[in-house]
N, C-alpha and C positions, 0 to 999 in steps of 0.2 A: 746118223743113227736117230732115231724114231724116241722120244720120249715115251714110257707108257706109264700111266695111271697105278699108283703102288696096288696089289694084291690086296683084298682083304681077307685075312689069317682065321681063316674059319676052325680048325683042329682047335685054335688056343684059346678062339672067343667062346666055343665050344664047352671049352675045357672049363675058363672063366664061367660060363654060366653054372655046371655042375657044383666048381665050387663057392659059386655064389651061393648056390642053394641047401647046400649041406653047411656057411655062412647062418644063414636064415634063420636055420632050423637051430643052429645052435646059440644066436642070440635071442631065439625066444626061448629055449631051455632057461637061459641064463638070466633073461627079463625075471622068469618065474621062480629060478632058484633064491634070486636077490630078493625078492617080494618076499620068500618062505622064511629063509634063513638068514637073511643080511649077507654084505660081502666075503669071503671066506677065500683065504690062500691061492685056492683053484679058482674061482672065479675071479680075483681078480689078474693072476695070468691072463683067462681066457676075453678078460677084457679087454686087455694091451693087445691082444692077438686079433680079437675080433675089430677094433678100435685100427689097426694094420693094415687090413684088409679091407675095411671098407672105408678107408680112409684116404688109399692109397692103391691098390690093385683095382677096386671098383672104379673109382673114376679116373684110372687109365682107361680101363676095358671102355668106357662108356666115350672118351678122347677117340678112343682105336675106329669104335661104329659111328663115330659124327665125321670123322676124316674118310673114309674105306667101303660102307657100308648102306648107310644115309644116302650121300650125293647121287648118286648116279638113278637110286629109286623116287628122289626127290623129283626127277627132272626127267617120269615115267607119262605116259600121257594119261596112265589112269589113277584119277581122281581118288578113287578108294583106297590103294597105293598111297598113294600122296599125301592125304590122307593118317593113315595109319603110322607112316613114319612122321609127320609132324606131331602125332601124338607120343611116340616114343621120345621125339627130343623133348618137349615137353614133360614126359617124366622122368626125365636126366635131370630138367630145371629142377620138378620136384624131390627126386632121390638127394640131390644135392644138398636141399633146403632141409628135408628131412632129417640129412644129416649132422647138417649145421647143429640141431636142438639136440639129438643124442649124443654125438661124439665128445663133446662136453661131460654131457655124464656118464656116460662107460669109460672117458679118462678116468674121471672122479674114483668110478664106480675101482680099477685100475689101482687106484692110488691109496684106497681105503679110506676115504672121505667119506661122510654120512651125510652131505647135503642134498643128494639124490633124494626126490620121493619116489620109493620104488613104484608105489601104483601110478605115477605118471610117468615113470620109465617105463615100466612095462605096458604102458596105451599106445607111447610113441614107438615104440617097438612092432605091435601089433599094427598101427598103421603102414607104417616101412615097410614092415614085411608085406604084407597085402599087396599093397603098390608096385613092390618088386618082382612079384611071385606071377601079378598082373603081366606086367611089364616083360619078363621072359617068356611067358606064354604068348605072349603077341609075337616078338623075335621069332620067334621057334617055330612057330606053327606057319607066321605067313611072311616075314620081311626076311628071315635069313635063306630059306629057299628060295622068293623072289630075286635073290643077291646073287647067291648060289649061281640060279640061271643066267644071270646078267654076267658074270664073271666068266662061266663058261663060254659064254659068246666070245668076250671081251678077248680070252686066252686064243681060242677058235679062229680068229678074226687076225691076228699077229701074224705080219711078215715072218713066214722061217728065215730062222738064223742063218749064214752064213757059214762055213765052217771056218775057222781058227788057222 
């Protein structure tokens, strides 16, 4: 039997990105609400939630595209390609780092701690999200459909099964 190269789960990373982005939008809601009003009941839920998710879901999702995704357009003969996904790994380095510095204070923020300054929460916020919002629009637009095709082949290409 033929080893093949695991799938990559396009529906889910899909999906991931969607709710990366409605993510986004709610920790800059929340950057802003903290800045307005200080931490409050609901916001700090939505910190332990959002603190969840990008703590733990995101850098799955970003494990799933360095294994499944990445490889095979890495080792594309064009340049621009190559290119393009060395930059996405590159901002996994940086979403990583990024998060390093927030996740800290949305626990905080979570926990009802006041050592957070919100106006430096909410810059590092604003830059995260930037870089992220960056960063799925590149996927989207040019490396998950260059994948897409590649996979297609990849399936295309595969000895039929044998029956059972």
């Amino acid at each position: 039997m033929i080893a093949h190269p695991p799938l990559a789960n396009f529906s889910a990373l899909d999906a991931c990105h969607q709710q990366t982005l409605e993510y986004l939008q709610e920790l800059s809601d929340l950057s802003q609400r903290i800045d307005d009003e200080g931490p409050t009941p609901a916001s700090r839920q939505r910190a332990r939630d959002l603190d969840a998710f990008f703590g733990g879901t995101s850098h799955e999702h970003h494990a799933e595209e360095e294994a499944t995704v990445f490889p095979p357009l890495l080792a594309s003969a064009d340049p621009e390609l190559v290119q393009a996904v060395q930059r996405l790994q590159q901002d996994h380095g940086w979403i990583e780092r990024d998060w390093a510095l927030l996740g800290p204070q949305l626990r905080a923020v979570a926990k009802g701690e006041s050592w957070p300054d919100p106006a430096e929460f909410q810059h590092g916020v604003e830059i995260f999200v930037q870089l992220y919002l960056e960063h799925i629009a590149l996927e989207e637009t040019l490396i998950y459909p260059q994948s897409k095709a590649h996979w297609a082949k990849v399936v295309a290409q595969r000895e039929p099964r044998e029956p059972s």
